[in-house]
C-alpha positions as CSV (number, residue, x, y, z in Angstrom):
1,X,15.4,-60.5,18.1
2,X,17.5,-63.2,19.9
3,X,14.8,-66.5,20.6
4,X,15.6,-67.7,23.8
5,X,15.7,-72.0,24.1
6,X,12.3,-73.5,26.2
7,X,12.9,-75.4,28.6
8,X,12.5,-78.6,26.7
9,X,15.4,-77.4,24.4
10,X,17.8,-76.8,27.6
11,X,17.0,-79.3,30.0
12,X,20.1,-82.1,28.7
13,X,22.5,-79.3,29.5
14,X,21.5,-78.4,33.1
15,X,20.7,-82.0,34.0
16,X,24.6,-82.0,32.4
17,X,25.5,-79.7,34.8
18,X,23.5,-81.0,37.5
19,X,24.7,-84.3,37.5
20,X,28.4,-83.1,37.1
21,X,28.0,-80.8,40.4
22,X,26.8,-84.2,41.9
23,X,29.8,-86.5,40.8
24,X,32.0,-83.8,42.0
25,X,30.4,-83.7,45.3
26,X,30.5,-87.1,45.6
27,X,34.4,-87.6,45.3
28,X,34.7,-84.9,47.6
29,X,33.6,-84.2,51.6
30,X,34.2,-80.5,51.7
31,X,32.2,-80.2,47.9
32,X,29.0,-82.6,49.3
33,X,29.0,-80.8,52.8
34,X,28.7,-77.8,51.0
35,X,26.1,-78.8,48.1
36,X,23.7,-80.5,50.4
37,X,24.2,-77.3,52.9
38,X,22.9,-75.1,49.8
39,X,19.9,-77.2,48.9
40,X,17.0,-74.8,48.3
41,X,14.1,-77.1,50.2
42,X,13.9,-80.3,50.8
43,X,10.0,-81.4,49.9
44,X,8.2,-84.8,51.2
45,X,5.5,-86.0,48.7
46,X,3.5,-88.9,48.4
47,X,2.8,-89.6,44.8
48,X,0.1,-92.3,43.6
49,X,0.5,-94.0,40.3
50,X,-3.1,-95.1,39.3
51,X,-3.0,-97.4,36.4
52,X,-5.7,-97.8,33.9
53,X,-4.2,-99.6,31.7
54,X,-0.9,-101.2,30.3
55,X,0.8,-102.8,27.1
56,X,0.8,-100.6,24.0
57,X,-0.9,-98.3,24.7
58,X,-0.7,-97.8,28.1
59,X,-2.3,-94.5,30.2
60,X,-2.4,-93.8,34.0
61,X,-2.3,-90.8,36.2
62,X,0.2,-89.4,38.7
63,X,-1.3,-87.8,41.5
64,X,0.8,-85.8,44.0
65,X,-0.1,-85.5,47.9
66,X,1.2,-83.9,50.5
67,X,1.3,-85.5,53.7
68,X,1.1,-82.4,56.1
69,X,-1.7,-81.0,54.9
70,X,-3.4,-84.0,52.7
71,X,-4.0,-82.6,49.8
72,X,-3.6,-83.6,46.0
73,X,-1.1,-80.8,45.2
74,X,-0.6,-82.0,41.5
75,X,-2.3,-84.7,38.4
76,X,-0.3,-85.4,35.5
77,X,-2.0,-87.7,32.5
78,X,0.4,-90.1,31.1
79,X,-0.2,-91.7,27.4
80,X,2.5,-94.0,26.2
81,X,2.6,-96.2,22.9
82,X,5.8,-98.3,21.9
83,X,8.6,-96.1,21.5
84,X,6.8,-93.0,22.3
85,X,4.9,-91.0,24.7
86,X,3.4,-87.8,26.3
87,X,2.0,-85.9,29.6
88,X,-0.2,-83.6,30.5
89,X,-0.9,-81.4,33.7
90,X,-3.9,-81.2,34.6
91,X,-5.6,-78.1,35.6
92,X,-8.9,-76.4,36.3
93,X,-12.0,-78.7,36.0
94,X,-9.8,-81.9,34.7
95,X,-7.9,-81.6,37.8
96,X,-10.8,-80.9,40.1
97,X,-13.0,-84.1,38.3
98,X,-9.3,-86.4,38.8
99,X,-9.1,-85.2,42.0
100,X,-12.3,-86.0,43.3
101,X,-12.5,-89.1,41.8
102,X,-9.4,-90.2,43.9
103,X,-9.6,-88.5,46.9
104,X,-9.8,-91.4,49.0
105,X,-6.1,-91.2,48.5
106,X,-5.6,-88.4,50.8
107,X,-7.2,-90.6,53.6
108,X,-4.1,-91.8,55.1
């Protein structure tokens, strides 16, 4: 049985690609026309960075809103220590106790 890569083992090859696709389109009219014409969606977000604290270590959450409809669409916990660091989406009752804790956010 063949193991296929995650996501985390792929992702420097199609940024790669991504970026090379980009540089292309950039040197070229026809090439951008035609890559920002095949753009899947085109998404507005506000996202929050809420700081708790900084140095080594250092932790703080993203929260995602959307403007339309003004709700917190996504949470991601960030931990970071010199050199090194980590996320985590939050789901279930993390995200619903994150969420409420900053909902103010969404009062725009």
């Amino acid at each position: 049985m063949i193991k296929e890569e995650t996501c985390k083992e792929r992702i420097d090859k199609e940024l790669k690609g991504r970026l090379k696709d980009i540089k292309e389109a950039l040197n070229n009219d026809e090439k951008r026309e035609e890559y920002e014409e095949n753009l899947l969606a085109l998404s507005k977000r506000i996202t929050y960075r809420v700081e708790l604290s900084y140095g080594g270590p250092q932790d703080y959450f993203t929260i995602e809103v959307n403007p339309e409809t003004k709700e917190i669409e996504g949470i991601i916990y960030h931990f970071l220590d010199w050199f090194d660091g980590a996320e985590r989406v939050l789901e279930g009752e993390e995200f619903e106790a994150v969420a409420q804790m900053f909902s103010y956010l969404t009062d725009f």
